[in-house]
N, C-alpha and C positions, 0 to 999 in steps of 0.2 A: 601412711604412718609418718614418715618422714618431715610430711608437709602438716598435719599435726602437730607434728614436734617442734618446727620452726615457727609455727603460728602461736604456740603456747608459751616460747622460751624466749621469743628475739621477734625484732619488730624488722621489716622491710623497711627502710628508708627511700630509697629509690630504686627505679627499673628501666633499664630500656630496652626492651622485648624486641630484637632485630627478624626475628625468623630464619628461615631459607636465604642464602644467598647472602649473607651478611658481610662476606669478605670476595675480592674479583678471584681469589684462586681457592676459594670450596665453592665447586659447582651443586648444584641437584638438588632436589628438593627434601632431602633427608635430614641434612645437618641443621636444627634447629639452634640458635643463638640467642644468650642474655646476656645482658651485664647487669650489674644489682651491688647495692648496700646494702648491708645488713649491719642491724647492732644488738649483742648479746645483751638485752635489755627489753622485755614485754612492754613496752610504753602503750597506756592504756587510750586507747580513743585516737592515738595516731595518725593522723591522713598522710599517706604515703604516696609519694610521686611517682607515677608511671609515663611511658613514652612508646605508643605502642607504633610500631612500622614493620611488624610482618606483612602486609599487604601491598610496603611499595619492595619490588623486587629486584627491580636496579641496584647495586652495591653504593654507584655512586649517589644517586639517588636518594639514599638512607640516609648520606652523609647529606644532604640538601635539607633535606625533612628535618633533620635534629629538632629544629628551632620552630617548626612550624606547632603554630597552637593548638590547631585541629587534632593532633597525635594525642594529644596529654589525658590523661587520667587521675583519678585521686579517689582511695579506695582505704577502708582500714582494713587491718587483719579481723576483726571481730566479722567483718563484713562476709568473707568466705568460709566460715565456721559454718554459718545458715545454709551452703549448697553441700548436701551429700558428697563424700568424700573430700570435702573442704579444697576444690581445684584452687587456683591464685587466680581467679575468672576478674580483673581490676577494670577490666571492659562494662561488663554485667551492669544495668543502672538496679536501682533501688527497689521497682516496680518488680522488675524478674525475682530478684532475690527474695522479695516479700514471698513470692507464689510459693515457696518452698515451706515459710510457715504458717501458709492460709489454707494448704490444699494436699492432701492424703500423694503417696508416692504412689505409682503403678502398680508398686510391689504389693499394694490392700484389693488388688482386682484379678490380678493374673500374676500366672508363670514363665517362667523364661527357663528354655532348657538346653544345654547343648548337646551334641547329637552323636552318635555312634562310631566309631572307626575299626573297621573291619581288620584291619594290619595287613589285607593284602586285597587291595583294590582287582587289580588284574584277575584274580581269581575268583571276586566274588560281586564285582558291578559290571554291567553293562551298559549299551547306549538299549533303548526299546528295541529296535530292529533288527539288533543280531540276533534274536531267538525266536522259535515258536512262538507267534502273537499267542495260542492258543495255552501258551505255560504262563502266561502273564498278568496278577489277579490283580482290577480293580476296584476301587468301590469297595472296601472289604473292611468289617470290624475286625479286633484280633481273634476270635472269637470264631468268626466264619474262617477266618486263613487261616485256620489252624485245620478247620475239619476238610476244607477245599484242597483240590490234587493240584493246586497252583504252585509256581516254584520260584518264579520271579515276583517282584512287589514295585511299586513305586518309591524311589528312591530322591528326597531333595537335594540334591550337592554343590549347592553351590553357583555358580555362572554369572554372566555378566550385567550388568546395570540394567535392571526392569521392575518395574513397579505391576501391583494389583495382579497378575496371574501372567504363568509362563515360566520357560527354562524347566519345562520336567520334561527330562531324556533321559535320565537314567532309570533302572532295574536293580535292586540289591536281592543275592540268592535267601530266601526266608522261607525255603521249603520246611515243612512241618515244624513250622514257630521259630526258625532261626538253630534249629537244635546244633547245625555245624558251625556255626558262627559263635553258638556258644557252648560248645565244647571242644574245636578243634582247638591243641594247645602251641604255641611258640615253641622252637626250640629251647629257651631259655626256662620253659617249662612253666610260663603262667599261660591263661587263654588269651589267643590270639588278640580276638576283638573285645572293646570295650565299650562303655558307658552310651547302655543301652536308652533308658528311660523309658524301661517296658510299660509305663503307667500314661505316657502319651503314646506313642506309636500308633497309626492307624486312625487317630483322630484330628478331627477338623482346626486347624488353628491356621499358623500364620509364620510365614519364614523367611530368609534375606541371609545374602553370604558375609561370614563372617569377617574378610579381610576386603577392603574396597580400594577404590585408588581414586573415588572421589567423594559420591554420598550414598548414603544409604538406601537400599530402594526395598520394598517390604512387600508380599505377596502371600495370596491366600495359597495355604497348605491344604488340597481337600481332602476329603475321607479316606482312609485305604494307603497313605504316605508314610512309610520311614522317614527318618531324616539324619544325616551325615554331621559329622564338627565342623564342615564348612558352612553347613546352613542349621545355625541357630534355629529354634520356634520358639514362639507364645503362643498361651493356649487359657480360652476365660471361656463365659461363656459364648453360644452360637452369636445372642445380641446384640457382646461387645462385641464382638472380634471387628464387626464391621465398621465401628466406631474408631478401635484402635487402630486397623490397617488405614484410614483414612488420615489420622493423627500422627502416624509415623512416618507418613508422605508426604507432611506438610511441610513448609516452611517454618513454622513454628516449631516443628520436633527436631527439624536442622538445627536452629538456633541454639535452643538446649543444651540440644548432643554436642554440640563445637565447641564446648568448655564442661560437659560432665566427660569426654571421652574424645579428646583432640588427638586421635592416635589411626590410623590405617582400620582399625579393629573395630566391628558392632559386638561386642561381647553382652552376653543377655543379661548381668547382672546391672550394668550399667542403664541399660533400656529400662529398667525396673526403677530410677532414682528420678522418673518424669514425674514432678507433680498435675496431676488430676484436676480439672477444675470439674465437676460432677455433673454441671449443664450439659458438657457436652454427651453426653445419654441422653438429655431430654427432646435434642434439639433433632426432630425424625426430618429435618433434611439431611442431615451429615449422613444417615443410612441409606436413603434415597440415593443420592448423589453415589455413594460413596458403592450401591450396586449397580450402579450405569457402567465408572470407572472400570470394576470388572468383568461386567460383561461385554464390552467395548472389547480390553485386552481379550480377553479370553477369546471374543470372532478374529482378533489376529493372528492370536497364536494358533488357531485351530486354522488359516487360511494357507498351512504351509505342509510340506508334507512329512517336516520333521514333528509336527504334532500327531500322537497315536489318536485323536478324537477328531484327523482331516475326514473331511467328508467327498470332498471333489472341488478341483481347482477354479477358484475366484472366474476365470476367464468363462468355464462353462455357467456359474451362476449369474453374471454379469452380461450374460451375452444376449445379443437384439438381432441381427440379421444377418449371423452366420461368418461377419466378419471378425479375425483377432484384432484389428486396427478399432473396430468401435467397441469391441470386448474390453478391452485394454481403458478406451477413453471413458469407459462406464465404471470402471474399477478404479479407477484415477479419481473417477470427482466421489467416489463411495470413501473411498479410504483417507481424500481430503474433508469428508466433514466427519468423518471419524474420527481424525486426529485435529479439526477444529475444537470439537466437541470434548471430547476430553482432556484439550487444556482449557477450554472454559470451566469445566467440571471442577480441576483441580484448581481453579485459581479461584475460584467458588469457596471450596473447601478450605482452602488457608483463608480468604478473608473472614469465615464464620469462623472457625478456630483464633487468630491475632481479636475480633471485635469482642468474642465470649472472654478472653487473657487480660484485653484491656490494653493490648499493645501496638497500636496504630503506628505511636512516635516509634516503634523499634524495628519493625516488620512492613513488609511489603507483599502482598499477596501475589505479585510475577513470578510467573513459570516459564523459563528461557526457552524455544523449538526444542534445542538440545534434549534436554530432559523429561520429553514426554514419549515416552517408551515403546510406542509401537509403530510400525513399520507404514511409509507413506509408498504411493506407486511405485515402482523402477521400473523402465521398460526392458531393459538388459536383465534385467533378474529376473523379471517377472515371464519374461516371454523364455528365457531361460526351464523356467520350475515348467512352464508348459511343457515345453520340448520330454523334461523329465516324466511329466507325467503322464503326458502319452507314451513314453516307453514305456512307461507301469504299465498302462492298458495294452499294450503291444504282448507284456511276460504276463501280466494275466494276475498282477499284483493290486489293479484297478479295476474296474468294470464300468462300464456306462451304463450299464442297465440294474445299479446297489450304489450306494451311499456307502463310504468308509473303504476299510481294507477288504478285497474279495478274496486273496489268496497269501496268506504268509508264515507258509507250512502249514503240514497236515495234509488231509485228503483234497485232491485236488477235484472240484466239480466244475468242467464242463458247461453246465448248463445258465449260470449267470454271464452267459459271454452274449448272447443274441446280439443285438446290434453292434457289436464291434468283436469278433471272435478275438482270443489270447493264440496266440502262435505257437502248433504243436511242438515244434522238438527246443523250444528257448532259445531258437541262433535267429537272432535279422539281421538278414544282409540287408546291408545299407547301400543298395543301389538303387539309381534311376526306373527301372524297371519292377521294382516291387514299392517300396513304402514310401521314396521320394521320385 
């Protein structure tokens, strides 16, 4: 509203957008800097001088650049009327700003929703493995979880930088529909937990944490998922979705978002103000591509034993003659053309998204190592998770002779142990004379 008001009543005359770092004694990248003229006067058609040097981060440095031509912009105020919530975007060229009145906002396709908060974590989330696997409902419309003796649910909350699928650890308590979650009351006398969005829950969409500390990274939400305030969803149809998670991965959807929402925050209302160019529906490689990307992710996250969907450790499926040393070097070239692969994928999918926009001059279809989310060989880690996972098969939580979790509570059977028996009383000594 603010900026509304300044755009309607007073004209910018100049700016020099310092950023971060603008003086030698404000360090950190929090304190944002400008300087600016303004004049109580709407002067109509205006071109306004800008100077932009957020990007050199040297203080002295800034004072060098002043003068350099390269920095300078020239923008009207009429000009940032045309982008949803009218940012002061003086960077933006002409081309971008058009897209906003040639092309439908996101908000005519899908929904964006923010997610649930229980008011007491501790008491009502878990990681997957602290409880009875056998209390824990997947796969589940609201519909079935309601009539199922399940107690835990899948839970999105949130976590670190990854794109197209992963980061589900948690379990939120939603025995018989959530009813303690939405009846237990605060002392203050309202209920506890809030803003549920009973009308997604449990359905298939798409999510990413709210607060980040670099870019955005967007992942499919599957069936059967609550979801928390730290992780936002969209939710359209099955069709798009694989369209939109491809598009909010892109480079192009960075671009955007760095001036509708230059802020730490992906707030879903903001995700809603992308204009649509409608091709991209039509174009069945973006969905091809774009179910590689996650199935790709998806055999990562599932190669670990923090995912509840492991099956048995990379080294046993990778393995040739018995040795870890060539287990290892087979899982090494597996998981480098893995992560070949799926940054060709994605740099694939920005260039068709920037060529369908029409913005070649503004975009670059490069995807940094950095940023391609899923995990390449480690020998120390990986030989590591072995060590781990033979202990599993040691307690009787793995088996060699089943696929998945054999035992994580409930009744304990015996009989899936044949080729590698689980150790009756749970103590191994770890001596030379038994298991090393």
């Amino acid at each position: 509203s603010l900026r509304e008001y300044l755009l309607d009543d007073s004209c910018l005359i100049n700016m020099v957008h310092l950023g971060a770092k603008a003086f030698e004694d404000i360090g950190g990248e929090v304190v944002q800097t400008t300087m600016f003229v303004m004049k109580n006067d709407p002067i109509k058609n205006y071109k306004s001088h800008y100077l932009r040097l957020v990007d050199v981060k040297d203080p002295i440095l800034k004072e060098k650049e002043f003068l350099n031509d390269n920095h300078r912009y020239y923008s009207k105020n009429s000009d940032f009327q045309k982008i949803p919530g009218s940012p002061i975007a003086y960077w933006v060229s002409d081309k971008v700003r058009d897209t906003f009145d040639k092309y439908p906002l996101m908000s005519q396709f899908a929904k964006t929703r923010i997610g649930m908060a229980t008011g007491d974590n501790a008491k009502f989330v878990r990681n997957w493995h602290e409880v009875f696997f056998n209390k824990i409902g997947f796969s589940h419309s609201r519909e079935s979880a309601k009539s199922s003796i399940k107690k835990w649910f899948p839970y999105a909350n949130g976590g670190p930088y990854r794109k197209w699928y992963g980061n589900y650890e948690d379990i939120v308590l939603w025995e018989n529909d959530g009813y303690i979650l939405q009846t237990e009351m605060h002392p203050s006398g309202r209920i506890r937990a809030h803003n549920f969005n009973l009308d997604c829950i449990f359905n298939i969409g798409l999510t990413w944490s709210l607060i980040t500390s670099s870019v955005m990274s967007v992942k499919i939400l599957p069936k059967g998922f609550l979801f928390s305030s730290g992780s936002p969803s969209l939710y359209s149809t099955n069709e798009l979705l694989h369209v939109f998670i491809a598009l909010l991965n892109s480079n192009l959807f960075r671009y955007y978002f760095s001036f509708l929402s230059p802020t730490m925050n992906c707030n879903p209302g903001e995700i809603e103000r992308i204009p649509i160019n409608i091709k991209i529906f039509k174009k069945v490689t973006i969905k091809e591509t774009t179910s590689f990307c996650i199935k790709i992710s998806k055999t990562d996250w599932d190669s670990f034993e923090t995912s509840w969907d492991f099956e048995v450790h990379p080294f046993l499926k990778h393995k040739e003659d018995g040795s870890i040393r060539k287990a290892f070097e087979n899982w090494e070239r597996f998981t480098g053309q893995q992560f070949q692969q799926l940054k060709d994928n994605e740099e694939e999918l920005n260039r068709i998204f920037i060529d369908i926009y029409g913005l070649q001059d503004e975009l670059t279809p490069d995807v940094p190592d950095e940023e391609i989310t899923i995990r390449q060989a480690d020998r120390e880690r990986d030989v590591k998770s072995f060590l781990s996972y033979a202990v599993g098969c040691m307690f009787g939580r793995y088996s060699l002779d089943n696929e998945g979790l054999a035992y994580a509570g409930g009744d304990f059977d015996a009989s899936k142990y044949a080729t590698f028996p689980a150790d009756d009383d749970n103590i191994i000594p770890v001596l030379d004379a038994d298991y090393f």
